[in-house]
N, C-alpha and C positions, 0 to 999 in steps of 0.2 A: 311498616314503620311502627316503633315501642311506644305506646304514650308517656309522658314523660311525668315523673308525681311530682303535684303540687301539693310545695308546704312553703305554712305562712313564713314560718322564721328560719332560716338556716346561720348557724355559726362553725365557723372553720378559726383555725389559728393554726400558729407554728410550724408552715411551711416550709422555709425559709428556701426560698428559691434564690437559685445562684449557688446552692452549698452539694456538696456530695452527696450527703442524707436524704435529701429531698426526694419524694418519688411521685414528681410531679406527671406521670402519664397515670398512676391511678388516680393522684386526684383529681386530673379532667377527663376521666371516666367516672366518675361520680358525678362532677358537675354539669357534665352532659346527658346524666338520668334526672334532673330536677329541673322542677321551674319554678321557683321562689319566689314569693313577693317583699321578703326582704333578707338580703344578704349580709351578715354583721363577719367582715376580716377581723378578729378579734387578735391581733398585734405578729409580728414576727411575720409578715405574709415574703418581704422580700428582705432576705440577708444581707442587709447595707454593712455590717460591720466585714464580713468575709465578701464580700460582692467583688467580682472579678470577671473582666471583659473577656477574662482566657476560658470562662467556665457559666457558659448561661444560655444550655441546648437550646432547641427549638420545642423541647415540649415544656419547659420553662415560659416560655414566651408564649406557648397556647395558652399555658393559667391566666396571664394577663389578658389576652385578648380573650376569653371565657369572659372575665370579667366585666371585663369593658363592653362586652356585647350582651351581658345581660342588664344594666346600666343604660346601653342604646336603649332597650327593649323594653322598657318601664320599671325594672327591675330597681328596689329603694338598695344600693349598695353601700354600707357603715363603714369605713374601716378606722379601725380603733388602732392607735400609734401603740406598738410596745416595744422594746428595748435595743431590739435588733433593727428596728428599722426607725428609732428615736428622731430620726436627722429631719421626719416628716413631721415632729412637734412644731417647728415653725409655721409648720401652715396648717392647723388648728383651728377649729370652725371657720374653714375655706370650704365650700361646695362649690363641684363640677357637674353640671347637670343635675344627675340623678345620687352621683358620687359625692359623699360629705367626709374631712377628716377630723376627725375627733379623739380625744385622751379618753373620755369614758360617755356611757349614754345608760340614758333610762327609757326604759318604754314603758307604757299600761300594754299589757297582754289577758283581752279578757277580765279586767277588771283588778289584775293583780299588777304590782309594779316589781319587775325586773331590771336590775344593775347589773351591767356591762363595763367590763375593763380587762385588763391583759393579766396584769398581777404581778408585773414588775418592780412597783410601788411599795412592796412587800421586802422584798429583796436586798440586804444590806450589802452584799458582795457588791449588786451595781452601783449603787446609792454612794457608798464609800471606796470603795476600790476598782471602779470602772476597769481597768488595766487589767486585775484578776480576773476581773470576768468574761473579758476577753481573750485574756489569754486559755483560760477553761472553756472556751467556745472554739476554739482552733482547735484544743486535744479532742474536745467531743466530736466535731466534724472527722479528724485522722480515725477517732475509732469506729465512726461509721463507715470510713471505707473501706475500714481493715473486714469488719463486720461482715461488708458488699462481698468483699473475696471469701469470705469465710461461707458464706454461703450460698453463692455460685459453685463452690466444689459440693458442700452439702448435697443442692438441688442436683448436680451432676449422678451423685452417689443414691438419688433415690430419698434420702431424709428430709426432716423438716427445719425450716429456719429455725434461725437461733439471732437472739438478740442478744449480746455482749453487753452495750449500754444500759439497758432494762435489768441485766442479771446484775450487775456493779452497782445499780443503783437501790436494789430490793436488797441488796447483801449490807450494803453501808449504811449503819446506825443513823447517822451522819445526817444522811440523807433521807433516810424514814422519817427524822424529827423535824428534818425541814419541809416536809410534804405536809404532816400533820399541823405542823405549827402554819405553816401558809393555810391551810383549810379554816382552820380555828380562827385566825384574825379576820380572815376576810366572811364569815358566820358572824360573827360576832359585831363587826361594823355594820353589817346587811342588817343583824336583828334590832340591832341600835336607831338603824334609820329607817326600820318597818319596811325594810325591804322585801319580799315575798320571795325571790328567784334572786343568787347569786352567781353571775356567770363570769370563770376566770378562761385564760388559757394558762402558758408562760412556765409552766412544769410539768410538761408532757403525759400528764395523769390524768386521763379519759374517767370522768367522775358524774355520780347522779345519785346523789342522798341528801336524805333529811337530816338538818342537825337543829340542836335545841341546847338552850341555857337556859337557866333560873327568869331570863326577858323572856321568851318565846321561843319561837323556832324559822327558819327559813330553809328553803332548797337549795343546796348548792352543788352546782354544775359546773365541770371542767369539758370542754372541748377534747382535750388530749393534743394529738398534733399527727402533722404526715409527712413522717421521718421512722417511727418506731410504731405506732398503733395504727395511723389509718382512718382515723374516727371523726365526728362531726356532731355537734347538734344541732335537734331538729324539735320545732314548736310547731303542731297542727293540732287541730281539734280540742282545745284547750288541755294538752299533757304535751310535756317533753319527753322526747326518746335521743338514746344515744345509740347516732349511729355506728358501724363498723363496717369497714369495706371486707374485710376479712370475712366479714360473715356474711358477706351480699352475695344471694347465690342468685340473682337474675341475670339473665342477659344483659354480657357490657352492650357499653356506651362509645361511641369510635368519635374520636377528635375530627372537626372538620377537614374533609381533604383541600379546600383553600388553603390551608396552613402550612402546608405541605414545603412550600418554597417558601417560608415567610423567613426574615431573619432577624439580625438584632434594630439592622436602623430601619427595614421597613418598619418594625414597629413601634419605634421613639417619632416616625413619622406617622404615623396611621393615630399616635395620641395625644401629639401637640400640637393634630390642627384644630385647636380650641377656638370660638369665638369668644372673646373677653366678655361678653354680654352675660356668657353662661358662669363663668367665677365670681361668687357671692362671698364676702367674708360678714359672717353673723358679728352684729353688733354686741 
């Protein structure tokens, strides 16, 4: 049996389970190589805008119960409300056990203070034209399926994947200025409020640099997501590293075989039998 590494902080985003894109069996082959002591969802974990009872496999429903059984397990688990799964801002400094939902968080990490949040809050498309943004969340999902076909023949033929999404997006001005301009505001707030560590998700750009203005400087970190990269970060021994599955050359991690027959209501059963004792709403 693998020992499994322990790191203090892990952040994941941009899942969005329930959608096409999603490639939820690697990422509980990931989260079945760690043992974290604290687990930060940083926004988009479940696609409630495209959520559909027609389309929510069973290794979808392993990421949930992952979760929840690292939660059982002592395990501190964050998750951070962002855009796609918004509908859970209502219940906002609500803790379940070991489970808290939160808009953003801070931690001291080692003596430095890190800012946590999705980075939606950035985003004028949502902000003003909610409708756009959704409807530019349906074509993105269609192109990651066409993407899925696109390379199942690839992989047939011998080549390597190809991301359509990623190439659309690195090609469009458009969209280079909005990647930069999101890093910049959200630098520039961190350095304003002596933030040390800036950690976004919410534009799928797996990031780990320093930036500096005429105030200072601060670290800013993007998660990326698992739908196109794969990626994750990871806080131990007072540095951050950006993980990648892509480039994880150890022996996987096999989803438990209990889960095997699990379905959609065993598992809406297996997570509302809460005792009310355990839901706290922070004053």
């Amino acid at each position: 049996m693998e020992i499994k590494r322990k790191v203090e902080v892990v952040v994941i985003s941009d899942v969005h389970l329930g959608t096409y894109g999603c490639h939820a069996k690697q990422l509980l082959t990931y989260l079945e190589s760690i043992n974290p002591k604290t687990l930060i969802l940083n926004g988009d974990i479940v696609d409630i805008w495209q959520f559909s009872k027609r389309y929510f496999p069973k290794s979808h429903l392993r990421v949930i119960k992952k979760i929840m059984d690292f939660a059982a397990n002592g395990v501190e688990v964050i998750y951070i409300t962002g855009n796609h799964d918004e509908m859970l801002r209502k219940f906002t400094d609500t803790k379940i056990g070991n489970i808290s939902i939160v808009n953003k968080k801070i931690l001291n990490l080692d003596g430095k203070k890190a800012w946590f949040f999705h980075g939606d809050v950035f985003d004028a498309s949502i902000q003003n034209a909610k409708w756009i943004a959704k409807l530019g969340g349906y074509g993105y999902d269609f192109l990651i399926l066409v993407n899925r076909l696109v390379n199942w023949f690839l992989v047939k033929m011998g080549k390597e994947r190809y991301s359509l999404s990623k190439k659309i997006k690195n090609s469009v001005k458009r969209a280079v200025k909005y990647i930069s301009d999101f890093e910049n505001v959200a630098t520039d707030l961190a350095i304003e409020n002596g933030y040390d560590y800036v950690v976004c998700g919410h534009i799928h750009q797996p990031k780990m640099v320093i930036k500096k203005n005429k105030y200072g400087e601060t670290t800013y970190l993007n998660s990326g997501d698992w739908v196109e990269n794969f990626t994750a970060l990871e806080y131990q021994f007072k540095r951050w590293k950006l993980y990648s599955y892509k480039d994880d050359k150890r022996a996987p991690f096999f989803a438990d075989s209990d889960l095997k027959e699990m379905d959609f209501k065993d598992l809406v059963a297996a997570i509302t039998i809460i005792d009310p004792k355990e839901i706290k709403k922070s004053s």
